[in-house]
C-alpha positions, 0 to 999 in steps of 0.5 A: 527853458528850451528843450531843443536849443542847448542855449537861448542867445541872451536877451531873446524874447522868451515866447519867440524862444520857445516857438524856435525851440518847437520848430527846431524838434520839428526839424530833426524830425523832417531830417530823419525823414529826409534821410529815409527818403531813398528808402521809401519812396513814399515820402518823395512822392508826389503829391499833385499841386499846392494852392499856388501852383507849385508841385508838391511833395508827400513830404512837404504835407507831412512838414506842414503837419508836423509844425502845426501839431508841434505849435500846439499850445504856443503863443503863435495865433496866426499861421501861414504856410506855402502849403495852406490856402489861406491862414489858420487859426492855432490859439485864438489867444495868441500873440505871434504870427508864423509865416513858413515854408516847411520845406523849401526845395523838396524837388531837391531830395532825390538828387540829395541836395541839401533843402530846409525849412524857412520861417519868420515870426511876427507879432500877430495882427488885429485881423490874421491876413494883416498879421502877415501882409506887413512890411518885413521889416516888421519881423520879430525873429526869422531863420532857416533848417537845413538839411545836409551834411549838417543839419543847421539851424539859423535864427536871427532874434534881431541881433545878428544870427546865431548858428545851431548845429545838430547833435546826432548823439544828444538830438538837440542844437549846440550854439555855435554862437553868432555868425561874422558878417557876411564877406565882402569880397567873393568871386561867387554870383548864383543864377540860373544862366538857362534863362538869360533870354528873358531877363530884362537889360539890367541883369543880362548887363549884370551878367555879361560883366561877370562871364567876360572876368578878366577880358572885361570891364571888371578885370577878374574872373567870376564862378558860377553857382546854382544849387537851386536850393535857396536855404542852401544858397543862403548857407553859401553866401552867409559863409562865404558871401558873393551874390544870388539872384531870381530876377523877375523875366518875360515868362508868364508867371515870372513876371515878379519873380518866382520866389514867395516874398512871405516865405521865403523872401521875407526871412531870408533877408532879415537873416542877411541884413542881420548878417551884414548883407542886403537885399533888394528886388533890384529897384528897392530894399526887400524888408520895405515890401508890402506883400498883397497877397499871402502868396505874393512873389518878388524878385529877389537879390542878395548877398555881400553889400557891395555886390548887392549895391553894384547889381542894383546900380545897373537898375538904375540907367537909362535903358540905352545905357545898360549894355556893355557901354556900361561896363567898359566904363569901369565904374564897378570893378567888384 
């Protein structure tokens, strides 16, 4: 039975429960540590670089610490993270695999945005790396902490999504039950604008189309959302829906992306196909990528069905094409 978790959803498979209900102590444990963050400025520190080039806070290590001690004596054998190099071995005996980022967006605490936790659960492989070097589709159970005005727990067991909430009084997750599909209409799309010169001709077509609103081809005006928090952009779009996108860009490094498909990626758009949403790297589906390499990246795209498909369908022109042309054509007017 699980401590942490008030109810199980039906039919869950009993050893993902339990590696779920071990991340979930975990995370009211980061969110007492995030909220004392402005009070010791120790755990905002930084800590230098992490094996993938990425800055790296004192509290991302603590995070990273804090679940494997929390893994000790469960069925996860194979354990990836954005903070480790290479993957650890927790029980040799084990039959699940863990992918994490024990704290997603911590450059976000100071400024008090909401950041969290992403994690999904595969079954573990003839070899470690091959545990996690699968397509996502392989994924037995993914989901989310965040940390902000709530602190949530988003889980997914491979049917649909089921939302926690944190109970100050009790310290454990009451099941709100299974989120409603992710809406359709929304006048929201997320991006970061400042780096419109180097996307390529699909995503700036994408966008024009968008900041012209009611002047343009689309006949309605659009907001702007960039939290730079992606648990809190997923938060967003699964109540809300609308759109988020990290393209791949000209810059150097950023030429697939930015985002890890492993830790990030990966999870997220299990929990958004499982929501009723999509995912794509703007050319193909991101549960069908095959990552190789543990800090592999990808571009990646998500949110409402219809967004999702009118975004890639830019992709999908000849180059010459995908210019303003396009949308005065009218084709997609969502």
């Amino acid at each position: 039975m699980p401590t942490m978790l008030d109810r199980a959803p039906d039919g869950a498979d009993a050893a993902l429960v339990d590696v779920v209900d071990r991340l979930a102590k975990v995370a009211v444990d980061i969110a007492r540590r995030i909220a004392r963050a402005g009070l010791d400025e120790n755990l905002s520190a930084a800590r230098g670089i992490n094996s993938d080039g990425d800055g790296q806070k004192a509290l991302d290590v603590i995070a990273d610490d804090a679940v494997r001690a929390a893994l000790a004596g469960s069925a996860v054998r194979d354990y990836a993270s954005e903070e480790q190099d290479a993957v650890v071995t927790l029980n040799p005996q084990g039959t699940l695999a863990l992918a994490i980022d024990p704290l997603d967006g911590s450059s976000n605490i100071d400024t008090n945005v909401s950041i969290g936790m992403i994690f999904a659960i595969h079954d573990a492989a003839e070899t470690p790396e091959a545990s996690f070097l699968r397509a996502g589709h392989q994924i037995r159970a993914a989901g989310y902490a965040i940390f902000g005005p709530q602190c949530c727990l988003m889980v997914s067991f491979g049917d649909g999504v089921v939302k926690y909430v944190l109970v100050p009084e009790t310290g454990r997750f009451a099941n709100l039950g299974r989120v409603p599909t992710i809406p359709p209409e929304s006048n929201e799309y997320a991006i970061n604008a400042s780096n419109y010169r180097h996307w390529a001709a699909p995503i700036r077509a994408y966008v024009d189309d968008r900041v012209a609103g009611a002047e343009g081809p689309i006949g309605r005006n659009f907001n702007t959302r960039w939290i730079a928090s992606l648990v809190a952009e997923t938060h967003r779009i699964l109540s809300r829906g609308g759109i988020f996108l990290y393209p791949g860009d000209a810059r150097k490094g950023y030429e697939a992306g930015r985002l890890r498909l492993i830790y990030e990626c990966a999870p997220i758009a299990f929990l958004i196909e499982q929501a009723g949403g999509s995912a794509s790297t703007g050319t193909d589906r991101v549960l069908n990528q095959v990552p190789d390499r543990l800090h592999a990246r990808t571009p990646f795209i998500f949110g409402s069905v219809n967004k999702v498909a009118r975004c890639t369908a830019y992709f999908d022109l000849p180059e010459h094409e995908t210019s303003a042309l396009f949308g005065k054509r009218g084709l997609f007017r969502v």
